[in-house]
Backbone as JSON, one array per atom type, in Angstrom:
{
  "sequence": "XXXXXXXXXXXXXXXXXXXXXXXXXXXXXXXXXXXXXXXXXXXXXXXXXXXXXXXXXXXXXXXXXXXXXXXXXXXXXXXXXXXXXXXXXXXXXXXXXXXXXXXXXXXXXXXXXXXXXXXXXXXXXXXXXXXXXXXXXXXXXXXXXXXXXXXXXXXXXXXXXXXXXXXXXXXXXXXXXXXXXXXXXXXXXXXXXXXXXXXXXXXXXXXXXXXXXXXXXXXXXXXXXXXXXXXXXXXXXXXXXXXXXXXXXXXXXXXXXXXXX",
  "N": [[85.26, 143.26, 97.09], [86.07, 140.06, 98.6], [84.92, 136.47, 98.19], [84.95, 136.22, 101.19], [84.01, 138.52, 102.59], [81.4, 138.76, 100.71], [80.13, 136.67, 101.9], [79.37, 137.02, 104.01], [77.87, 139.32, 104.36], [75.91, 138.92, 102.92], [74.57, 137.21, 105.26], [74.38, 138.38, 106.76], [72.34, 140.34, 106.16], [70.57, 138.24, 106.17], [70.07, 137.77, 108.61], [71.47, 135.96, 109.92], [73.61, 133.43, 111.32], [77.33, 132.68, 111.11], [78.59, 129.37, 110.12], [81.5, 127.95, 110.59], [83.41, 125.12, 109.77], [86.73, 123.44, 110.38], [88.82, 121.34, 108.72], [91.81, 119.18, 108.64], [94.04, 119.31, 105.93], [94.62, 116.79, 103.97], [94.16, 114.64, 105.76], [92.06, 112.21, 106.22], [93.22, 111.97, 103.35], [94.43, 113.6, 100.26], [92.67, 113.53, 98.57], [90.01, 112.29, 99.87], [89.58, 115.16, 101.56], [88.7, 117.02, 99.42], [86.58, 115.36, 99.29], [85.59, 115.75, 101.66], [84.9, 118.74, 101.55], [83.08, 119.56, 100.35], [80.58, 117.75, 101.63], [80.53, 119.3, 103.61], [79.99, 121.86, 102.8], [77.65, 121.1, 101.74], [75.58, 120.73, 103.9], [75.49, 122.67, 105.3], [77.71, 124.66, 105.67], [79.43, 127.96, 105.97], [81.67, 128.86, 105.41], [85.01, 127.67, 105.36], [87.59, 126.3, 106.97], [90.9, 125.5, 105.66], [93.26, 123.11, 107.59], [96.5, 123.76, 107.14], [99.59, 121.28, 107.13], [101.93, 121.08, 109.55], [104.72, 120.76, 111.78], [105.26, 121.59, 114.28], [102.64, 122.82, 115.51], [101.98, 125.32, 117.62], [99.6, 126.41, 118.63], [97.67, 124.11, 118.9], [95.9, 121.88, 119.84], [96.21, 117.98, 120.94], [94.79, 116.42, 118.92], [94.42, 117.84, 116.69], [97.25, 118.32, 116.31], [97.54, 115.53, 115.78], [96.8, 114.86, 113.56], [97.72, 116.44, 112.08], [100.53, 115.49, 111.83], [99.6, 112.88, 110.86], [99.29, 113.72, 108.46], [101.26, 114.97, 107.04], [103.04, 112.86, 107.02], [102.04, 111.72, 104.68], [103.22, 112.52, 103.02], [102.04, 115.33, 102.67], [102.04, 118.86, 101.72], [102.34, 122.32, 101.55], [102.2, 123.27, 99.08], [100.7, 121.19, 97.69], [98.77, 121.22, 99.26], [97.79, 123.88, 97.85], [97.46, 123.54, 95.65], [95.09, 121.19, 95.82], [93.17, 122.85, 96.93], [92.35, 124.34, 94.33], [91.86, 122.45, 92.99], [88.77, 122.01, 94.15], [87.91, 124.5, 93.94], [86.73, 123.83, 90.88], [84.07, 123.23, 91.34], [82.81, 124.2, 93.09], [82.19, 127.46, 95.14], [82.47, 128.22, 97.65], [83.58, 130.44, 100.38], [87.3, 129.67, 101.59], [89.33, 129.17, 104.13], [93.09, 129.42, 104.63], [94.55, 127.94, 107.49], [97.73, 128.36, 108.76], [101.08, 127.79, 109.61], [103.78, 129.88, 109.81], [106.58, 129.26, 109.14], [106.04, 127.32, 106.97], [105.19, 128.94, 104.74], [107.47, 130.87, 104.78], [109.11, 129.18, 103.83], [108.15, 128.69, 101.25], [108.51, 131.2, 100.11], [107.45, 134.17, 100.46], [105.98, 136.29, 98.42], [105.19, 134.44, 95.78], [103.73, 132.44, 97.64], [101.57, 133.78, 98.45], [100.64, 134.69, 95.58], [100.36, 132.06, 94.54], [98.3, 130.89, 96.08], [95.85, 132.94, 95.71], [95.79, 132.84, 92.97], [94.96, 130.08, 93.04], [92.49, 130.08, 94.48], [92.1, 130.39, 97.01], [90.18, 132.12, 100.03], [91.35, 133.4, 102.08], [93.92, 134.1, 105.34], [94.63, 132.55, 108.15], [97.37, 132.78, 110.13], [98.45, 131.81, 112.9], [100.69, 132.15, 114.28], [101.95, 134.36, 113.83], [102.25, 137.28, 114.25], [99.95, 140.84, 114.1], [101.68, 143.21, 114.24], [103.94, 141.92, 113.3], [103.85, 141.52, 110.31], [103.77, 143.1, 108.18], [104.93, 142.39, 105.28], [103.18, 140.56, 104.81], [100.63, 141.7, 105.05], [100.18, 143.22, 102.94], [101.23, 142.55, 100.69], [98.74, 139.9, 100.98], [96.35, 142.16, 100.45], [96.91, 143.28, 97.75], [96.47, 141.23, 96.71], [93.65, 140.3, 97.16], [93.16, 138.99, 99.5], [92.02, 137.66, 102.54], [93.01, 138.63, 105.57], [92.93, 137.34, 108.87], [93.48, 137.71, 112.14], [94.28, 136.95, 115.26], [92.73, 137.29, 118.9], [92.31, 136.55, 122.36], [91.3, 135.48, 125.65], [92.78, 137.67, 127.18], [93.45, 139.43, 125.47], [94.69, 142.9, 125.86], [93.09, 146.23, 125.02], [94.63, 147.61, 123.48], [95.75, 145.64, 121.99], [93.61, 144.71, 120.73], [92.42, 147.02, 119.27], [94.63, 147.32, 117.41], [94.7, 144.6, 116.23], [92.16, 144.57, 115.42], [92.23, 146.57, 113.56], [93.82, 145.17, 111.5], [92.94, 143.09, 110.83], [91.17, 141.41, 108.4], [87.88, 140.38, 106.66], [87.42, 138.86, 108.75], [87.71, 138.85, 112.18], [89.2, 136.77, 115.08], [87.98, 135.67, 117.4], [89.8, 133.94, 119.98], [88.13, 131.42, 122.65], [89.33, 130.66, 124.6], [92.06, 130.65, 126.85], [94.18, 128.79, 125.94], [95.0, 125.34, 124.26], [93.6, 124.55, 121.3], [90.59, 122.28, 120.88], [90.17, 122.7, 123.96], [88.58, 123.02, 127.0], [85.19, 124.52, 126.44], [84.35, 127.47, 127.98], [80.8, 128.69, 128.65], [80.27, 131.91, 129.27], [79.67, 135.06, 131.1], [81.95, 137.0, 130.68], [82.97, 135.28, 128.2], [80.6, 136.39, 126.45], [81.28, 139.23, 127.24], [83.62, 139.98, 126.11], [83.2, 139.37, 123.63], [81.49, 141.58, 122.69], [83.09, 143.67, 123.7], [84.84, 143.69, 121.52], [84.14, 144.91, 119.43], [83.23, 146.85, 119.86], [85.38, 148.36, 118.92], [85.28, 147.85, 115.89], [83.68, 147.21, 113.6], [83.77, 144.85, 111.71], [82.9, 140.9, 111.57], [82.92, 139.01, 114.11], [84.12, 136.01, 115.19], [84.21, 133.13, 116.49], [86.16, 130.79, 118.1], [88.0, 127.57, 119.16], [87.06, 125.3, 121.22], [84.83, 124.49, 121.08], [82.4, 122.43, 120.85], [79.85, 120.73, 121.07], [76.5, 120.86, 119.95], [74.44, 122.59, 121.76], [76.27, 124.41, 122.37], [77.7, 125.68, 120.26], [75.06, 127.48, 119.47], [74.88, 129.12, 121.45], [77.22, 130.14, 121.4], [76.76, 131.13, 118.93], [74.96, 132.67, 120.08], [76.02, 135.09, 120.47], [77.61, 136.29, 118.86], [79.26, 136.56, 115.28], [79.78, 134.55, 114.27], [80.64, 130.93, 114.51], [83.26, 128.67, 115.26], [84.06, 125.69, 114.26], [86.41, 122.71, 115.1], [88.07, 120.77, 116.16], [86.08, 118.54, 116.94], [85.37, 117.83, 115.07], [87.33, 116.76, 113.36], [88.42, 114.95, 114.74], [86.02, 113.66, 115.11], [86.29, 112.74, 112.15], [88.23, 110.85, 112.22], [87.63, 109.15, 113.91], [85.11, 108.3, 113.37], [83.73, 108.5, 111.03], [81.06, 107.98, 109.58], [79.14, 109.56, 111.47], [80.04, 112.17, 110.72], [78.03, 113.65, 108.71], [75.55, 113.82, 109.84], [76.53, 115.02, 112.25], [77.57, 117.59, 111.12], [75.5, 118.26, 110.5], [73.38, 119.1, 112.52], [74.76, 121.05, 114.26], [74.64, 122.67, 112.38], [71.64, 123.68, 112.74], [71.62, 124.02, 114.85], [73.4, 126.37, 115.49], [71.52, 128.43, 113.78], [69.15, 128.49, 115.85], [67.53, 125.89, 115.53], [67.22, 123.89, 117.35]],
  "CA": [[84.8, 142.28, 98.08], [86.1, 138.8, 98.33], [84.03, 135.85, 98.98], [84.44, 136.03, 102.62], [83.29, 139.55, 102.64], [80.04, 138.6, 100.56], [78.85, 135.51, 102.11], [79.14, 137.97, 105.89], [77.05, 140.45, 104.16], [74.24, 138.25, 103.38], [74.51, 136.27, 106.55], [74.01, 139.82, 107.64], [70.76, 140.82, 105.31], [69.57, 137.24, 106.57], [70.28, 137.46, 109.99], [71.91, 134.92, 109.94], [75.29, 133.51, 111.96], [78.16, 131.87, 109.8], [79.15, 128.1, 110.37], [83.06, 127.63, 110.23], [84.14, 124.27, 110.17], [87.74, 123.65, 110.66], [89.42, 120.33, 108.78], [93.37, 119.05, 108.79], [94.0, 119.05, 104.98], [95.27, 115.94, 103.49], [93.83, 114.02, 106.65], [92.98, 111.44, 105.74], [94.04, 111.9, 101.96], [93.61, 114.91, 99.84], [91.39, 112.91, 98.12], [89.03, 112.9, 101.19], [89.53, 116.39, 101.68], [87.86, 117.48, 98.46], [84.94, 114.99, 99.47], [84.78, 116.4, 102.97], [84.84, 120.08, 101.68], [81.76, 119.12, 99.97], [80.06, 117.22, 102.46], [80.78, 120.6, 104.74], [79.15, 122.72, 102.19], [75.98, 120.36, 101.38], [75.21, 120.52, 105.22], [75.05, 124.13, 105.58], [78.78, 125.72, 106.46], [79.2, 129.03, 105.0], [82.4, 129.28, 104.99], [85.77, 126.28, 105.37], [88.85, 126.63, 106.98], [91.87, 124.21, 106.03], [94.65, 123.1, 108.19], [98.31, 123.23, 106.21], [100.0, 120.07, 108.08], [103.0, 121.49, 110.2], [105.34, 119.6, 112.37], [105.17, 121.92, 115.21], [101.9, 123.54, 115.43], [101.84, 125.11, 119.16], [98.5, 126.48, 118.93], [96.91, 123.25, 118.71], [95.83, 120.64, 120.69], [96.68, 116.82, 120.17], [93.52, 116.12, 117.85], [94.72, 118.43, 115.21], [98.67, 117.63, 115.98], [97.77, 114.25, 115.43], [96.03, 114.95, 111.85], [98.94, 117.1, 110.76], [101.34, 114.34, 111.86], [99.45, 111.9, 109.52], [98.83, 114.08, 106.73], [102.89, 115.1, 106.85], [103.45, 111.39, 107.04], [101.53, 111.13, 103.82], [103.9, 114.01, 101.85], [101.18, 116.71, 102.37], [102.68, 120.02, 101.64], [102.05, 123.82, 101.86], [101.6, 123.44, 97.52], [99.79, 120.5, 97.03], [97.02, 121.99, 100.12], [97.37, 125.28, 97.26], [96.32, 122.69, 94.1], [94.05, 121.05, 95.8], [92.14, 124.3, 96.6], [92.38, 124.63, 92.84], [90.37, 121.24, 92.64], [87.97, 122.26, 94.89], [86.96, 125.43, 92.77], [85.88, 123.36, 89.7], [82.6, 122.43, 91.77], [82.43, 124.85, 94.5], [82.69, 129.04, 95.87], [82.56, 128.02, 99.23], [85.11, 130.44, 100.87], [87.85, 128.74, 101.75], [90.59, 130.14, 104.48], [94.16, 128.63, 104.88], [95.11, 127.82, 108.53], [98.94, 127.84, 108.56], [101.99, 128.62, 110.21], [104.37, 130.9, 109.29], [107.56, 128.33, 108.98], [106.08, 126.92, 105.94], [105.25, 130.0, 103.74], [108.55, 131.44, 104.87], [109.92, 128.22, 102.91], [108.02, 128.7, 99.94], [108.37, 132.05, 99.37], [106.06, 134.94, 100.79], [105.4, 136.61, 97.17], [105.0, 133.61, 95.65], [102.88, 131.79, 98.61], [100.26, 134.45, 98.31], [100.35, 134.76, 94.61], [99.38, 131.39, 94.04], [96.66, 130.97, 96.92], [95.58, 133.85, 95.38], [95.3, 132.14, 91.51], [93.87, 128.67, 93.35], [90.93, 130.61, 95.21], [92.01, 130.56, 98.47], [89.8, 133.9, 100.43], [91.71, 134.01, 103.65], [94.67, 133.3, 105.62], [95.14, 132.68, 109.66], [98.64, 132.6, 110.24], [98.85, 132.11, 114.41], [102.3, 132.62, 115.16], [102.78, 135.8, 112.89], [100.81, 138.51, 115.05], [99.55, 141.36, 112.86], [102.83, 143.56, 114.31], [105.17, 141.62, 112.64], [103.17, 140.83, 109.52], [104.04, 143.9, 107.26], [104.69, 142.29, 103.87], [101.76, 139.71, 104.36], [99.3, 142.61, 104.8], [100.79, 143.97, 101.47], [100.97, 140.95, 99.83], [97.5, 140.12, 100.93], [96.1, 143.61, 100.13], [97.18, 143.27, 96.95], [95.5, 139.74, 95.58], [92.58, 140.92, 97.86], [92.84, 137.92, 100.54], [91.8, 138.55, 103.64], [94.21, 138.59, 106.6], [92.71, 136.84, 110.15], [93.89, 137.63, 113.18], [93.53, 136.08, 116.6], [91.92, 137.8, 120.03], [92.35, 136.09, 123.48], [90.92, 136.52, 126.71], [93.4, 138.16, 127.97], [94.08, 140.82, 124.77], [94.16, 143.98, 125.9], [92.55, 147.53, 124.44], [95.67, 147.92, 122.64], [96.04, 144.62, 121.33], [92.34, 145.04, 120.41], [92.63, 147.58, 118.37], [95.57, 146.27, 116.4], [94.22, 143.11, 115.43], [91.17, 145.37, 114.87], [92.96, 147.3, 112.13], [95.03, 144.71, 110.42], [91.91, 142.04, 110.55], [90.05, 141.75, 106.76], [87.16, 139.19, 106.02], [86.6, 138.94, 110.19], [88.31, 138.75, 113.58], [89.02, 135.49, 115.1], [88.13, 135.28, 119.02], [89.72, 132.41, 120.73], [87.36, 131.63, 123.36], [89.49, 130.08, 125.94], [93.53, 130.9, 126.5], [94.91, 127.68, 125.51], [95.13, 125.07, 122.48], [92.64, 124.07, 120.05], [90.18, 121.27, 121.78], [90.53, 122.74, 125.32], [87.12, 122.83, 127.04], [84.95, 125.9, 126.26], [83.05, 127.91, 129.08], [80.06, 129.97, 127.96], [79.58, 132.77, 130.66], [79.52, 136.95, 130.63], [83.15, 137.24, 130.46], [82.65, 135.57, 127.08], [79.78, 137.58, 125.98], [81.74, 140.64, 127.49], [84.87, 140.06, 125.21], [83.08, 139.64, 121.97], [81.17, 143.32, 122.69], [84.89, 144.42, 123.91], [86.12, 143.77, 120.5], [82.65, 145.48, 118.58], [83.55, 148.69, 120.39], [86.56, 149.22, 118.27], [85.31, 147.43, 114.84], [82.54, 146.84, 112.86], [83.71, 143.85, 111.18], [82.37, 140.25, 112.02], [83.23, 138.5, 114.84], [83.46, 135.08, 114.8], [84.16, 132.5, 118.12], [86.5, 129.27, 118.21], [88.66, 126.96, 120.06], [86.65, 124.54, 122.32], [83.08, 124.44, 120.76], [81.98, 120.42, 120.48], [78.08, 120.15, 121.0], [75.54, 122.09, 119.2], [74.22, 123.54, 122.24], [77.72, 125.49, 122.88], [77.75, 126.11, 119.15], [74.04, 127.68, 119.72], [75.13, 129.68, 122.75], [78.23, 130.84, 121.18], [75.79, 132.09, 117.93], [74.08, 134.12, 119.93], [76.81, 136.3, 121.45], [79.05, 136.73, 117.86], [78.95, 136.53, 114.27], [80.32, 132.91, 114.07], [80.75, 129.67, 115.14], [84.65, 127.83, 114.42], [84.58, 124.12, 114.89], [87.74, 122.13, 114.59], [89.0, 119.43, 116.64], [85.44, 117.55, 116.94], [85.16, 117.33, 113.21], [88.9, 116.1, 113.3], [88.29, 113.64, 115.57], [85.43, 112.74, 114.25], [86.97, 112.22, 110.77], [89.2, 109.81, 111.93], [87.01, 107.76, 114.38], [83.42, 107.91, 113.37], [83.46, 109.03, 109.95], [79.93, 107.89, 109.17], [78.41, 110.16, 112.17], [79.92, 113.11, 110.41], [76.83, 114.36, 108.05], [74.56, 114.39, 110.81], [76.97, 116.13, 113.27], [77.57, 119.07, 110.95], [73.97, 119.53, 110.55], [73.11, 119.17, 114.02], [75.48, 122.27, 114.24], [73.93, 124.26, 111.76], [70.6, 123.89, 113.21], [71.43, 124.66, 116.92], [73.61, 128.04, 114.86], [70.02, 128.51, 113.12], [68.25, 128.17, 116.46], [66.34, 125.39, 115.08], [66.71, 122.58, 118.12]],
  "C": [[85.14, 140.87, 97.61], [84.83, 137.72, 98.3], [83.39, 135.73, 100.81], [83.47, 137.17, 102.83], [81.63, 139.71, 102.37], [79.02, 137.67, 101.14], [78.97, 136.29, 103.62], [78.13, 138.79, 105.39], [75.77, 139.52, 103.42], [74.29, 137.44, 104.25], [73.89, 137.75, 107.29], [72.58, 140.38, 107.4], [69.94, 139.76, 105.67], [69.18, 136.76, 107.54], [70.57, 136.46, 110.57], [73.21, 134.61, 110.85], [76.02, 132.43, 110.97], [78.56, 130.79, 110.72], [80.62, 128.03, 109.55], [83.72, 126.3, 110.37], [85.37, 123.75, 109.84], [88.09, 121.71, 110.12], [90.78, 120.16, 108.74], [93.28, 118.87, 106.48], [95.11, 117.92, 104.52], [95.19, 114.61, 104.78], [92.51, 113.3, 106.39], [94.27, 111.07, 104.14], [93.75, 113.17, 101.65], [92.71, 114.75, 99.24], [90.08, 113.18, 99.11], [88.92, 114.25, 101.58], [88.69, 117.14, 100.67], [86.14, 116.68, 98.93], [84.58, 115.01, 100.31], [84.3, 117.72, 102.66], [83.52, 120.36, 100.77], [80.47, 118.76, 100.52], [79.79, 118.55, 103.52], [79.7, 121.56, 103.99], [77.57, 122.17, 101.9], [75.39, 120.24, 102.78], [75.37, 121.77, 106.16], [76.44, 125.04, 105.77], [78.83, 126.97, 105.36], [80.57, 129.24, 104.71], [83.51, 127.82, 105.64], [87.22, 127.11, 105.93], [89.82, 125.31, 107.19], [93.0, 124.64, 106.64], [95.65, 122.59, 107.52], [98.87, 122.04, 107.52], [101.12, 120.92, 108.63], [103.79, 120.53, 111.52], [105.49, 119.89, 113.85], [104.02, 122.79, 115.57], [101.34, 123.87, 116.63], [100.46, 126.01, 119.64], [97.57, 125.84, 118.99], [96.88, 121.74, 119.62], [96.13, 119.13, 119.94], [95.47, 116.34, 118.97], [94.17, 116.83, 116.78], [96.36, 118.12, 114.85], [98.3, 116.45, 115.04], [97.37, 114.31, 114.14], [97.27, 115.22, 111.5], [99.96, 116.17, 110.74], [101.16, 113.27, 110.53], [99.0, 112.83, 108.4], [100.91, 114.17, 106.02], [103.12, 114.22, 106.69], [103.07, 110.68, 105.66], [101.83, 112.33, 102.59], [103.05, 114.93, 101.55], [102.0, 118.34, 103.03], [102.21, 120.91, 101.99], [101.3, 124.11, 100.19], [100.8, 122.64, 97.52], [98.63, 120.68, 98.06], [96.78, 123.01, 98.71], [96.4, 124.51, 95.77], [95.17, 121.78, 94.86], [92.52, 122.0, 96.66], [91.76, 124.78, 95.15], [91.2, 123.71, 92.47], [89.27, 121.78, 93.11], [86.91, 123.83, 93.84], [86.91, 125.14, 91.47], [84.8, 123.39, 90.23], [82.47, 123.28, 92.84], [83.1, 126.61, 94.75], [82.33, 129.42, 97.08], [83.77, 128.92, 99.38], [85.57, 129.93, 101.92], [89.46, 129.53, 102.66], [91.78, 129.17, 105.08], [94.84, 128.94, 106.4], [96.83, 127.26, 108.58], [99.94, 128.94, 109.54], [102.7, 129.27, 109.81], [106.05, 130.31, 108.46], [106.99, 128.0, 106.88], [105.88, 127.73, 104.26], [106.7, 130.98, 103.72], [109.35, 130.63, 103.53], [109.61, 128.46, 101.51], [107.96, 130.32, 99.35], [107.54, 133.37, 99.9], [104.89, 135.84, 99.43], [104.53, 135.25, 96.49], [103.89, 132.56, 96.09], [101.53, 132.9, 97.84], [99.46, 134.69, 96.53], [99.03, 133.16, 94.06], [98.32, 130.39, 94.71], [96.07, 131.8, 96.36], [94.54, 133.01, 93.87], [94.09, 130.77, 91.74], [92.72, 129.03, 93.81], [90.78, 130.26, 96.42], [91.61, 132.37, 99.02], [90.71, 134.38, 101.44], [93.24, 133.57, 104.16], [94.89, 133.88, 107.18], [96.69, 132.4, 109.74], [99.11, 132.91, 111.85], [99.78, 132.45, 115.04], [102.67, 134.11, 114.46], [101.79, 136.89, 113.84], [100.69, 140.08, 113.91], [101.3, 142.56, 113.33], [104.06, 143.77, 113.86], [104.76, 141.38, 111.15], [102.71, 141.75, 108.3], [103.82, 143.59, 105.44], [103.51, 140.65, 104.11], [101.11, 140.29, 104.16], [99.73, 142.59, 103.43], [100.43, 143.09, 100.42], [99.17, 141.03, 99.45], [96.39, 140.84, 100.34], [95.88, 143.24, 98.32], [96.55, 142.37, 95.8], [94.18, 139.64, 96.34], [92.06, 139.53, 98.33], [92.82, 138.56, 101.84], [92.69, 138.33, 104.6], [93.31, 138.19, 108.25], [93.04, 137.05, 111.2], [93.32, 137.26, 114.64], [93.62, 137.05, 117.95], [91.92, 136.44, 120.84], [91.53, 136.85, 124.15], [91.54, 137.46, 127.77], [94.47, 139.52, 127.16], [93.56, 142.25, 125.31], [93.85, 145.41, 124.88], [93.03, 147.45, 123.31], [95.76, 147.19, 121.67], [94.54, 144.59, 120.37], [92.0, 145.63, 119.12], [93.33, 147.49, 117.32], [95.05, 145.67, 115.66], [92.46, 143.75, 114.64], [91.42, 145.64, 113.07], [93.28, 146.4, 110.98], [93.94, 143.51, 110.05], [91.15, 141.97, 108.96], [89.3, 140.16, 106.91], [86.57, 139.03, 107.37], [87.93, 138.72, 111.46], [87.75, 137.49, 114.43], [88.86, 135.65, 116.44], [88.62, 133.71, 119.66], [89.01, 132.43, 122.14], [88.11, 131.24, 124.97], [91.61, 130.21, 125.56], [93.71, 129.35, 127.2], [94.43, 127.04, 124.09], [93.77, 124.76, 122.3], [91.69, 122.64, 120.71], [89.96, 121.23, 122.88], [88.61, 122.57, 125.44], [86.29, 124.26, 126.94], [84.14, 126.11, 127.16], [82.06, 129.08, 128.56], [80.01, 130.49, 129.19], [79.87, 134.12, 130.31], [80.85, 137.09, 130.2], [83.56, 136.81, 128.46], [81.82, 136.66, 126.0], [80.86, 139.4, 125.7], [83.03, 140.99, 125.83], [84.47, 140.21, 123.98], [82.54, 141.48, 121.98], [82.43, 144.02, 122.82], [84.97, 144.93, 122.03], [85.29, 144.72, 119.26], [83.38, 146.47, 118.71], [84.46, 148.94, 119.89], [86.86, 148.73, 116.62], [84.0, 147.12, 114.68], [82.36, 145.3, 111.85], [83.05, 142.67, 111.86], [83.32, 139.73, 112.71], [83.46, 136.87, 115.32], [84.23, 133.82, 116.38], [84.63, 130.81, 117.76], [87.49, 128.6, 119.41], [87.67, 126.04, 121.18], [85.2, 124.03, 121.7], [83.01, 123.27, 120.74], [80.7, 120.63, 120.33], [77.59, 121.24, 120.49], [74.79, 123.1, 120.27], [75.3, 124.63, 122.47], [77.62, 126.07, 121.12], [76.25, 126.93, 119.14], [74.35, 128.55, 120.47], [76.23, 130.47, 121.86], [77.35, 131.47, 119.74], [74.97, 133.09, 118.41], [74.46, 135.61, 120.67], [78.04, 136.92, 120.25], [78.34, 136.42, 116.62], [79.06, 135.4, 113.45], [80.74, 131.98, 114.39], [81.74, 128.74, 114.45], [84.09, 126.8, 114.85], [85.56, 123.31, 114.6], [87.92, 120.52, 114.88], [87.79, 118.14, 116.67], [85.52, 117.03, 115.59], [86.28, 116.47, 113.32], [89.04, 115.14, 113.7], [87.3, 112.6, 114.85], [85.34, 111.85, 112.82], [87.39, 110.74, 111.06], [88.82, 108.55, 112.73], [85.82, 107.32, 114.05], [82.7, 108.75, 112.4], [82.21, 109.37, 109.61], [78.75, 108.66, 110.06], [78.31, 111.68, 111.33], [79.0, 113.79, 109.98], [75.73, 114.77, 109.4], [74.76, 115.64, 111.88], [76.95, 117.5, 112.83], [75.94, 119.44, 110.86], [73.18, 119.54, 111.59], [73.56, 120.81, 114.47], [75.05, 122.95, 113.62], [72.65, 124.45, 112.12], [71.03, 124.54, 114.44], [71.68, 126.3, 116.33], [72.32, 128.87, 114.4], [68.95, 128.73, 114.2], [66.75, 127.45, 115.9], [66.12, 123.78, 115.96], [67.15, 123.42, 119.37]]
}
């Protein structure tokens, strides 16, 4: 069992739902990144997922483009996101899952890539454009330095697809809540509900619910139909316009997740 695996299984013994919040890494510095991924953990998240910068990232709305733009603009790599995950576990076993595309681990290597996420103490890795299909020697890889593998669920995956992403999923299964990018607007209604039970019925793993979330009541609402609550693009935003709101916002969010407002 990795980290992701253990902090789901007491979220599970505590009845608890997991807080995911979603930053651009090296946005504004990587400096800041270590003292957001801190700030994230001292304000309840259970678990962190960073964004590798990419130059075309077409699952993502302009809020997170625009991060990866300025982090790329500020020579942030695919390695120096992997060392400063390295920093990060002097002071912290927060797990920690790498949002990236497939372009840039192609570049560095796929052995290699995973080896030394692997050594730095990275638990996870989403990789949106690779669907689990094509994604042979990542499982393997993966498998192997016992990271977990992510895959992404629409509303519009069917049975088949279901099952798949079922199979090849480790650590949890990612629902996007709304077919389009990252930031769109999220609708809670049965059809949600329905989809996360959909995806139960052919896995036992956790379930966890992103793409659109902003306010703590939707983050609240979406806790009580799954196993977890992503947030991305507000944080992102909020990074870069209204820094000093941040602390409050994430724990605004872990209360509503908590049903405690």
């Amino acid at each position: 069992m990795n980290r992701i695996d253990r902090t789901f299984g007491k979220l599970k013994t505590e009845k608890r739902k997991a807080f995911i919040p979603y930053i651009m890494a090296g946005d504004p510095s990587l400096d800041d990144t270590l003292t957001l991924v801190k700030l994230l953990e001292d304000e309840g998240a259970d678990l962190v997922e960073l964004g590798v910068p990419f130059s075309d990232p077409l699952a993502d709305g302009p809020v997170i483009q625009e991060a990866a733009s300025r982090a790329l603009g500020r020579g942030v790599t695919l390695r120096k996101v992997i060392s400063t995950v390295r920093m990060i576990r002097r002071s912290s076993n927060i797990p920690i899952i790498l949002m990236t595309y497939y372009n840039p681990v192609f570049r560095y290597g796929l052995r290699r890539f995973i080896e030394d996420a692997s050594s730095s103490g990275v638990d996870g890795l989403i990789v949106p454009d690779l669907p689990p299909d094509e994604a042979a020697e990542l499982l393997k890889e993966s498998r192997r330095q016992d990271i977990s593998t992510i895959f992404l669920l629409a509303p519009t995956s069917t049975d088949k697809r279901i099952r798949l992403v079922s199979r090849a999923s480790t650590g949890f299964i990612y629902y996007v809540s709304i077919t389009g990018i990252t930031g769109s607007r999220l609708r809670i209604d049965r059809h949600l509900v329905r989809m996360v039970r959909r995806i139960k019925n052919f896995s036992n793993k956790p379930v966890c619910v992103g793409f659109g979330v902003k306010k703590p009541e939707e983050a609240a609402a979406v806790a009580n139909c799954s196993d977890g609550v992503i947030v991305g693009s507000s944080i992102v935003k909020m990074i870069k316009e209204k820094r000093g709101s941040l602390r409050k916002y994430i724990r605004d969010i872990r209360k509503a997740i908590d049903g405690l407002v």
